[in-house]
C-alpha positions as CSV (number, residue, x, y, z in Angstrom):
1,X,-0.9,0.7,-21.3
2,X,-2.0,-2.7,-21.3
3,X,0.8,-3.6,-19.1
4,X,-0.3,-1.4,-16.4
5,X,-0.7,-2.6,-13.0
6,X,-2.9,-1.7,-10.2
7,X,-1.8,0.3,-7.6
8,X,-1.9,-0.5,-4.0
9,X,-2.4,2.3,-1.2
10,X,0.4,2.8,1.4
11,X,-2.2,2.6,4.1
12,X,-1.7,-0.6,6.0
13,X,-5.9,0.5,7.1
14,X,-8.3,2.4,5.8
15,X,-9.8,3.3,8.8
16,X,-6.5,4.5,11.0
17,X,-3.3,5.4,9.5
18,X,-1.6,5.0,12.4
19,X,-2.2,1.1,12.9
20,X,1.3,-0.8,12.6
21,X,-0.3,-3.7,11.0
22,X,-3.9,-4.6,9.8
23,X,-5.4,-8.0,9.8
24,X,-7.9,-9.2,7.5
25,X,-9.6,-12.5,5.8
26,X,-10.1,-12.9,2.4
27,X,-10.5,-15.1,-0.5
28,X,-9.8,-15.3,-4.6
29,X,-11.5,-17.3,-6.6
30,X,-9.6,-16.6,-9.8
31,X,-6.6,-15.4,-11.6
32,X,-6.0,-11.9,-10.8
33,X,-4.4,-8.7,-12.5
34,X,-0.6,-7.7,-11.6
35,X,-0.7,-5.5,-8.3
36,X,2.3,-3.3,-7.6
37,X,2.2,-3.4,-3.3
38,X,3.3,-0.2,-1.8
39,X,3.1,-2.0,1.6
40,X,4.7,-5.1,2.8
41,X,2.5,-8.2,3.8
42,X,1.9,-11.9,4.9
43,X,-0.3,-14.4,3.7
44,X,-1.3,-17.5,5.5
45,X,-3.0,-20.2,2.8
46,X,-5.9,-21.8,5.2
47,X,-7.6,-23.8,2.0
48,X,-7.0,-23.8,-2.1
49,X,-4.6,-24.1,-4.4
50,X,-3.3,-22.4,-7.3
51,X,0.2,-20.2,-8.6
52,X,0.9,-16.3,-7.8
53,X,4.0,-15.0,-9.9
54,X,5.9,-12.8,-7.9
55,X,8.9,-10.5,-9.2
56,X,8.3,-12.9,-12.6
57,X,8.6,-16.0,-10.9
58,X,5.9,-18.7,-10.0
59,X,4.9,-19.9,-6.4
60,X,2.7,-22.8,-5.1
61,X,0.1,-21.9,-3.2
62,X,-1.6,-24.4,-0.9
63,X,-2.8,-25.0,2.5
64,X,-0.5,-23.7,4.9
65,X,2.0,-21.7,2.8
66,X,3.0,-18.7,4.5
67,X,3.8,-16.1,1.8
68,X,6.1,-12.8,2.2
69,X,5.6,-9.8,-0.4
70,X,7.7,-7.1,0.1
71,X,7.2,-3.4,-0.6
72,X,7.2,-2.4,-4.3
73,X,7.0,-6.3,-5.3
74,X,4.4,-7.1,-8.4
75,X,2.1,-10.4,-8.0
76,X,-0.4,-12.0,-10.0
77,X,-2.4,-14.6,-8.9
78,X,-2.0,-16.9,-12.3
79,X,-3.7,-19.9,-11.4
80,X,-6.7,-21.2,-9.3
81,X,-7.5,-24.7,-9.0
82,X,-9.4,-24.3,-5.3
83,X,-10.6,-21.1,-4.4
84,X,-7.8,-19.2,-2.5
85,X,-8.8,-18.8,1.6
86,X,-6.3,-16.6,3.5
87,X,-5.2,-14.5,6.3
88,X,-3.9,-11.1,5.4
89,X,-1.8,-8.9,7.2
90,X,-0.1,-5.4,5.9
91,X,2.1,-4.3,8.1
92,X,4.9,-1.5,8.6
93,X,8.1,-3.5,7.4
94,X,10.3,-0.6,8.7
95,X,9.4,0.2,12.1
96,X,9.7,-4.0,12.4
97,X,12.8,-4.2,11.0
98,X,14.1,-1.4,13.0
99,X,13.2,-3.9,15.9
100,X,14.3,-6.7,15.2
101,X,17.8,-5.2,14.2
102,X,18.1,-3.5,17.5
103,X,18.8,-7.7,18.5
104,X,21.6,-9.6,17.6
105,X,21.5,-13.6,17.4
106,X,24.5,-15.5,19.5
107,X,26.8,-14.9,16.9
108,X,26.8,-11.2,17.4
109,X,25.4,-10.7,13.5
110,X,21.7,-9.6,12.8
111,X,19.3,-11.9,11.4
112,X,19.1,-11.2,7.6
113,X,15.2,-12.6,7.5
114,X,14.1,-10.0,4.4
115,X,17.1,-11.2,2.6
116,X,15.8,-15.1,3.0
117,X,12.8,-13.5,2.0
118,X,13.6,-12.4,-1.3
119,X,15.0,-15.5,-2.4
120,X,12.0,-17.4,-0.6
121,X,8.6,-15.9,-0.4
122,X,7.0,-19.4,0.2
123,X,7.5,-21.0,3.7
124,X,5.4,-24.3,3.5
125,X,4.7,-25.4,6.9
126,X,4.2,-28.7,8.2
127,X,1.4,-30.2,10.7
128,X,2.8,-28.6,13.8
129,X,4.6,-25.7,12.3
130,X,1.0,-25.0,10.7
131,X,-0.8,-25.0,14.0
132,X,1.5,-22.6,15.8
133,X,1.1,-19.9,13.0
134,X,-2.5,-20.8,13.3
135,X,-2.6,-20.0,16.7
136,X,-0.8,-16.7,16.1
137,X,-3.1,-15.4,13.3
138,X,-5.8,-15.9,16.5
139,X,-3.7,-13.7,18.9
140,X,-2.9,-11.4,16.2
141,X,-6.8,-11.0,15.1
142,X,-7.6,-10.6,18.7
143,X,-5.0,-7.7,19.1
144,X,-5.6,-5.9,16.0
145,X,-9.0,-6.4,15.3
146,X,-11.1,-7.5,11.8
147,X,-10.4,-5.1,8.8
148,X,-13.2,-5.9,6.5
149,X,-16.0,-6.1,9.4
150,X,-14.7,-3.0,10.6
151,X,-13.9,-4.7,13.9
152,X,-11.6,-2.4,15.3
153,X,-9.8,-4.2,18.6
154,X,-10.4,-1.8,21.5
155,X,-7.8,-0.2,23.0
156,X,-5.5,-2.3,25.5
157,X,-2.8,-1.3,27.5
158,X,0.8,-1.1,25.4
159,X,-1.0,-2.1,22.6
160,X,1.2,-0.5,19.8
161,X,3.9,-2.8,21.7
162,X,2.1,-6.0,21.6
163,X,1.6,-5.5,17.9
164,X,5.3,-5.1,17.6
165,X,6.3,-7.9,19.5
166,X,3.4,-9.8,17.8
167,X,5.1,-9.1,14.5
168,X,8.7,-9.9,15.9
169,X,7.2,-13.6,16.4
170,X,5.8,-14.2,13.6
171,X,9.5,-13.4,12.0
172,X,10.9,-15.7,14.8
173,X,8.7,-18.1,14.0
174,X,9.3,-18.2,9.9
175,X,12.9,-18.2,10.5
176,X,13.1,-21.0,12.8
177,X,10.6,-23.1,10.9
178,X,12.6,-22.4,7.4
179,X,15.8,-23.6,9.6
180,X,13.7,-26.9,10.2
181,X,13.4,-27.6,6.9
182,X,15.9,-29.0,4.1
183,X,17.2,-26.2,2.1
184,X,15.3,-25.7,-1.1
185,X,16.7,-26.4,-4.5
186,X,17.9,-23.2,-5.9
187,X,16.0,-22.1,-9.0
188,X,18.3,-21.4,-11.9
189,X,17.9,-17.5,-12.0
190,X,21.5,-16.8,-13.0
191,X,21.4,-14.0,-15.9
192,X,23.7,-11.8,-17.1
193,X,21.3,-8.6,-16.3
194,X,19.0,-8.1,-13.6
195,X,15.7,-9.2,-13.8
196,X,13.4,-6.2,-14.8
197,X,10.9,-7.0,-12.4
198,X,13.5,-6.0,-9.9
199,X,13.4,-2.7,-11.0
200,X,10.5,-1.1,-8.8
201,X,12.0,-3.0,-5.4
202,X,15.9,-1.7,-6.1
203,X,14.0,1.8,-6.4
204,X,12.7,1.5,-3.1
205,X,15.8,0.3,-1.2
206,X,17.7,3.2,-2.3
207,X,15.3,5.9,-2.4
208,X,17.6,7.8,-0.1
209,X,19.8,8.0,-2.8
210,X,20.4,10.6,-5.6
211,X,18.6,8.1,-8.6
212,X,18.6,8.5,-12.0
213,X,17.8,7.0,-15.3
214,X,21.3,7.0,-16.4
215,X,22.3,5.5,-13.1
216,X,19.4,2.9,-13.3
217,X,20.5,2.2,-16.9
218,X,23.5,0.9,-16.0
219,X,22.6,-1.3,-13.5
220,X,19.7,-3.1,-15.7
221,X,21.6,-2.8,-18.9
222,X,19.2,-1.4,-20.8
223,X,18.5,1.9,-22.3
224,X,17.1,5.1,-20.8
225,X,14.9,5.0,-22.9
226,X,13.4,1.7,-22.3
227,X,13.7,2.0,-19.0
228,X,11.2,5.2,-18.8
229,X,8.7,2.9,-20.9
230,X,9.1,0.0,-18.8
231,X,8.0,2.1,-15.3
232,X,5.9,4.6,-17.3
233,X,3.7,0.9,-18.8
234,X,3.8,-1.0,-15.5
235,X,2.7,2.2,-13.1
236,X,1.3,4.8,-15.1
237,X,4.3,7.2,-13.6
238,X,7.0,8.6,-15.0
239,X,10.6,8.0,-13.2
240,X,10.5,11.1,-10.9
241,X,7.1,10.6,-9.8
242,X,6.9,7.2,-9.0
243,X,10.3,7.9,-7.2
244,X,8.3,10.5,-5.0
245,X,5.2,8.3,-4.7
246,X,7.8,5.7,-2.7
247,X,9.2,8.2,-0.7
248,X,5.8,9.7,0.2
249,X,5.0,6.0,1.8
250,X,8.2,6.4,3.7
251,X,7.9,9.8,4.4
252,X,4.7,9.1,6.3
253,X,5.9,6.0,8.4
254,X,8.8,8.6,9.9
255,X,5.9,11.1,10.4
256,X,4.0,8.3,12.6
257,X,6.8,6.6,14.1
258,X,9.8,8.7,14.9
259,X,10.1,12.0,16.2
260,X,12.5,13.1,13.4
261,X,12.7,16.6,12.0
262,X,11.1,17.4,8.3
263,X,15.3,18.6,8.2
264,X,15.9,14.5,9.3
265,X,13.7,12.5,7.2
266,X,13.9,14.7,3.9
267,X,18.2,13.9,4.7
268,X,17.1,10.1,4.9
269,X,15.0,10.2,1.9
270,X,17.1,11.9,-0.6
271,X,15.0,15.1,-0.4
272,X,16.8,18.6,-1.4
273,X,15.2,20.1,2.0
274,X,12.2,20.1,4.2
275,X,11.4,22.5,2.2
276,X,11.0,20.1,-1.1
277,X,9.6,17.5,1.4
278,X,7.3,19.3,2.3
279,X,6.0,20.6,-0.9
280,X,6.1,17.0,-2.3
281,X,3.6,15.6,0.2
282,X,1.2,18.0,0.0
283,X,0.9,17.8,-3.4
284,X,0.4,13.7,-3.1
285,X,-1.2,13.6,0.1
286,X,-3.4,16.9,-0.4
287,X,-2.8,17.9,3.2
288,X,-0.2,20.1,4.8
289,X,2.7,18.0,6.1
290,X,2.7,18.8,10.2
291,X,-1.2,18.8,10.0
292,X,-0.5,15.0,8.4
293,X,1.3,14.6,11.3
294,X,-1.4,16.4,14.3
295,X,-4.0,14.2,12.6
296,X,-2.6,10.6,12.4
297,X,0.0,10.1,14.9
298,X,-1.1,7.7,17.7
299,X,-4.4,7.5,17.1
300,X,-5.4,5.7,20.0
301,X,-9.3,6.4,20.6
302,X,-12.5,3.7,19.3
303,X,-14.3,4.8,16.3
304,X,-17.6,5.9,18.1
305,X,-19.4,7.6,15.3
306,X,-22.8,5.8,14.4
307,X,-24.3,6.1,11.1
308,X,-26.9,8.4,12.1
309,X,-27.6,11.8,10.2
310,X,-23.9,13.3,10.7
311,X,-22.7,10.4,7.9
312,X,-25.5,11.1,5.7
313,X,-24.4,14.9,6.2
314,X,-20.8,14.1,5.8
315,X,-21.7,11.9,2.5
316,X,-23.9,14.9,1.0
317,X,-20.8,17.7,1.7
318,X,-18.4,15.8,-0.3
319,X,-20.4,15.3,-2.6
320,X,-21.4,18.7,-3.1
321,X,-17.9,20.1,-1.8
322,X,-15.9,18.1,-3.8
323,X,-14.3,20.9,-6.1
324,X,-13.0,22.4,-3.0
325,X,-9.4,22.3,-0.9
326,X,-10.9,19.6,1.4
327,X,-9.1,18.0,4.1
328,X,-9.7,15.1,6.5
329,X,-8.8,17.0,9.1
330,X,-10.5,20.2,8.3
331,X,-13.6,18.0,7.4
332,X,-13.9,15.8,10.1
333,X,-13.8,19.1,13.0
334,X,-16.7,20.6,10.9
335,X,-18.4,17.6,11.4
336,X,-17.2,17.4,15.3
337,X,-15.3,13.8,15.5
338,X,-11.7,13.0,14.8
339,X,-10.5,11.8,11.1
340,X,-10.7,8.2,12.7
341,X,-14.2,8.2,13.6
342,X,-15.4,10.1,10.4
343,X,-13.5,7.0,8.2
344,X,-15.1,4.6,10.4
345,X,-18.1,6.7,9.6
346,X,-17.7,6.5,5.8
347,X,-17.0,3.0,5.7
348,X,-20.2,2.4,7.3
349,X,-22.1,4.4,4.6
350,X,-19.9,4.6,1.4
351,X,-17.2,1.2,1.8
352,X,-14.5,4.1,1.6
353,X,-12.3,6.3,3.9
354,X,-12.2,10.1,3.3
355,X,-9.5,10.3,0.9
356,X,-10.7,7.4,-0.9
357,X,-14.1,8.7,-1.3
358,X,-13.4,12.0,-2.4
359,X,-10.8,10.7,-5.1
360,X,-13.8,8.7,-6.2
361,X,-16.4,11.7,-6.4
362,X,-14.2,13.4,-8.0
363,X,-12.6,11.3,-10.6
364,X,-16.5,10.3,-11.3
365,X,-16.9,13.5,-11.8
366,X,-13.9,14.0,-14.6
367,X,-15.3,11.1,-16.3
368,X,-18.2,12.8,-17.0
369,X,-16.8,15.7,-17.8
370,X,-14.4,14.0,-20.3
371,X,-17.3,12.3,-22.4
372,X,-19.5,15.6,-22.2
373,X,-17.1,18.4,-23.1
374,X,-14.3,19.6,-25.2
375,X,-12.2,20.5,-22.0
376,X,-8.8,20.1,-22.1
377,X,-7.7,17.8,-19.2
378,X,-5.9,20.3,-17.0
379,X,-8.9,22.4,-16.8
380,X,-11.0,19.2,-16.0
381,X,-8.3,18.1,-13.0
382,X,-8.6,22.1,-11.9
383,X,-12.7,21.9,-12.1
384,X,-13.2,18.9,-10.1
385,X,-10.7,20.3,-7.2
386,X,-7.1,19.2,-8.1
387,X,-4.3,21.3,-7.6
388,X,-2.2,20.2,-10.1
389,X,-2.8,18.1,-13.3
390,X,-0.4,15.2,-12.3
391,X,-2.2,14.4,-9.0
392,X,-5.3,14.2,-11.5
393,X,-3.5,12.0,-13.3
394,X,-2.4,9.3,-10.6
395,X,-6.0,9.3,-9.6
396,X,-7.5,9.0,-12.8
397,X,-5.0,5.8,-13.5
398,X,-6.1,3.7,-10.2
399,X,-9.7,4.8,-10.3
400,X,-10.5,3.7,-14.2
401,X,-7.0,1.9,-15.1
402,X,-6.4,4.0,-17.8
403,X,-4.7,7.9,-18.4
404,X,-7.5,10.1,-19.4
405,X,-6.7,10.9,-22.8
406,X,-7.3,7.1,-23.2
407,X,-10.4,7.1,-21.5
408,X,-11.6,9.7,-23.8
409,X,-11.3,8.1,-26.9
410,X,-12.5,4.6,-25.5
411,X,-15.0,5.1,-23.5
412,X,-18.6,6.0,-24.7
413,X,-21.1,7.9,-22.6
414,X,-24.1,5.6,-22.0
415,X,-27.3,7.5,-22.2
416,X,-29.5,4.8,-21.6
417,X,-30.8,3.1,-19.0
418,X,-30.9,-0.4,-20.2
């Protein structure tokens, strides 16, 4: 397991998981553990320097590097020399790409920008290339709001729109700037096997696809065998269910964005039938699929909740609820607000949206109960209000880093206080 990399959500916010894109600052201030990104995403280097190592390749990072990770890419950040100050902004690569291929440039073809991309994540800007993407991470803030302050924009009229078109710029503006610039020399990447790292994005691209092992195998050269131990030590999954934890991200952008039939996207996605679909997501998501749909899509109103005694109420139910089929939306209409206003509520209080903070109780929860019983683990994941043992599992891994059975036999209970 000590290859095991963290996780991220495919929320692009935690407070509304209908938002196209989410904009946030932040900083790192040293190196930093691989992160598998279920989400696509820009950074925009204000100040520092240092390396990230993307797909197993290193990067420069300094002022004014715009950087592209893709869904299902791995990073680490390997080196810091200044402290790392950036603009961050997840974002819902397919409903953008869907646009921006609807457009053809003069030559009748569509621009291949993910494609330039993938050969090069860095765009280093120059003095005037850097003030114009300054100036759009301002109008782009200003549209979408502050993540991390909770600064929710309010709404304005064809927002969703401006965000998209918002988005199509920045793309315009990365491909016209790399134009500008002298072709980079190539790095010497020529092998006679596919990089493993690669693994986890080919996966994504074709999860519409009937995958398999044996498949895979063939096109990595390397054993079934080793290919299982290669996913199964960078995720914590095993093939099958990290190939359902991708198409559960995709799965919900359709549910968003598209008026498509469960028949439609489970077709798209490789699914046997909206039947399987169906069953899939709620087993990952922990809601029913067209309630996922009634609760998210277009979520236009403000988050008006104020953290009054309704969020100390809400905190103190899941607390004491948490062995119990809870939904967000089942949750929030007992508590009289929509699930956007109860996760702005909770991330007033707690720092976490519903789902997060439930997760949390109860893996807490199965910690405790792992140092403190004999209980086998599947009775634990039943006792603390999981459904099934493998959803336990996926928790447990991007709550404490580590499987249960490992947690078990590493971790001592700490009686004391000091």
């Amino acid at each position: 397991m000590k290859d095991l990399a963290a996780m991220q959500s495919f929320e692009r916010s935690r407070l509304d998981r209908s938002k196209l894109c989410s904009f946030d600052n932040e900083t790192i201030e040293a190196p930093t553990a691989p992160l598998i990104h279920q989400e696509a995403r820009f950074l925009y280097i204000c100040e520092g320097h240092g390396v990230i190592r993307i797909q197993g390749h290193d990067v420069e990072l300094r002022p004014n590097t715009l950087l592209s990770i893709l869904p299902w890419q791995i990073t680490a950040v390997t080196e810091v020399a200044e402290p790392l100050q950036y603009h961050l902004v997840i974002y819902n690569l397919h409903t953008l790409n869907r646009y921006i291929r609807a457009f053809s440039d003069e030559r009748g073809d569509a621009v291949d920008w993910l494609a330039h991309i993938e050969r090069q994540p860095a765009l280093y800007c120059n003095e005037g290339q850097a003030h114009r993407m300054q100036q759009f991470f301002l109008s782009l803030r200003e549209e979408v709001g502050l993540e991390s302050i909770l600064g929710a924009a309010p709404p304005k009229v064809l927002g969703s729109l401006a965000v998209v078109n918002r988005l199509v710029e920045l793309v315009i503006l990365m491909e016209r700037f790399r134009a500008e610039q002298p072709e980079p020399a190539a790095a010497d990447r020529a092998s006679a096997a596919p990089d493993r790292s690669e693994i986890l994005r080919y996966l994504y691209c074709h999860t519409g696809e009937k995958l398999t092992l044996k498949g895979l195998s063939r096109i990595f050269y390397v054993s079934e065998s080793s290919l299982s131990s290669y996913i199964s030590g960078m995720t914590g999954l095993s093939f099958f269910d990290l190939l359902n934890e991708m198409r559960i991200g995709k799965t919900a952008n359709y549910l968003l964005y598209t008026d498509l039939t469960l028949e439609e996207i489970a077709a798209a996605l490789g699914y046997v039938d909206a039947s399987h679909i169906s069953k899939v997501f709620s087993a990952r998501v922990g809601m029913r699929i067209n309630d996922y749909r009634k609760t998210y899509r277009r979520v236009e109103s403000i988050c008006r909740i104020e953290t009054d005694r309704r969020v100390y109420a809400l905190v103190e139910y899941i607390c004491r609820s948490y062995n119990e089929p809870l939904s967000a939306r089942a949750v929030a209409e007992k508590f009289g607000c929509t699930a956007a206003e109860m996760n702005r509520a909770l991330m007033l209080q707690v720092e976490k949206n519903f789902e997060e903070f439930l997760n949390y109780v109860r893996i807490n929860r199965a910690a405790e109960l792992l140092l403190t019983t004999d209980q086998t683990v599947t009775y634990i994941a039943m006792e603390v209000g999981y459904a099934n043992v493998k959803t336990f599992n996926r928790n447990f891994l991007r709550f404490k880093v580590m499987t249960p059975g490992d947690f078990r036999k590493k971790v001592a209970l700490q009686e004391s206080r000091l």
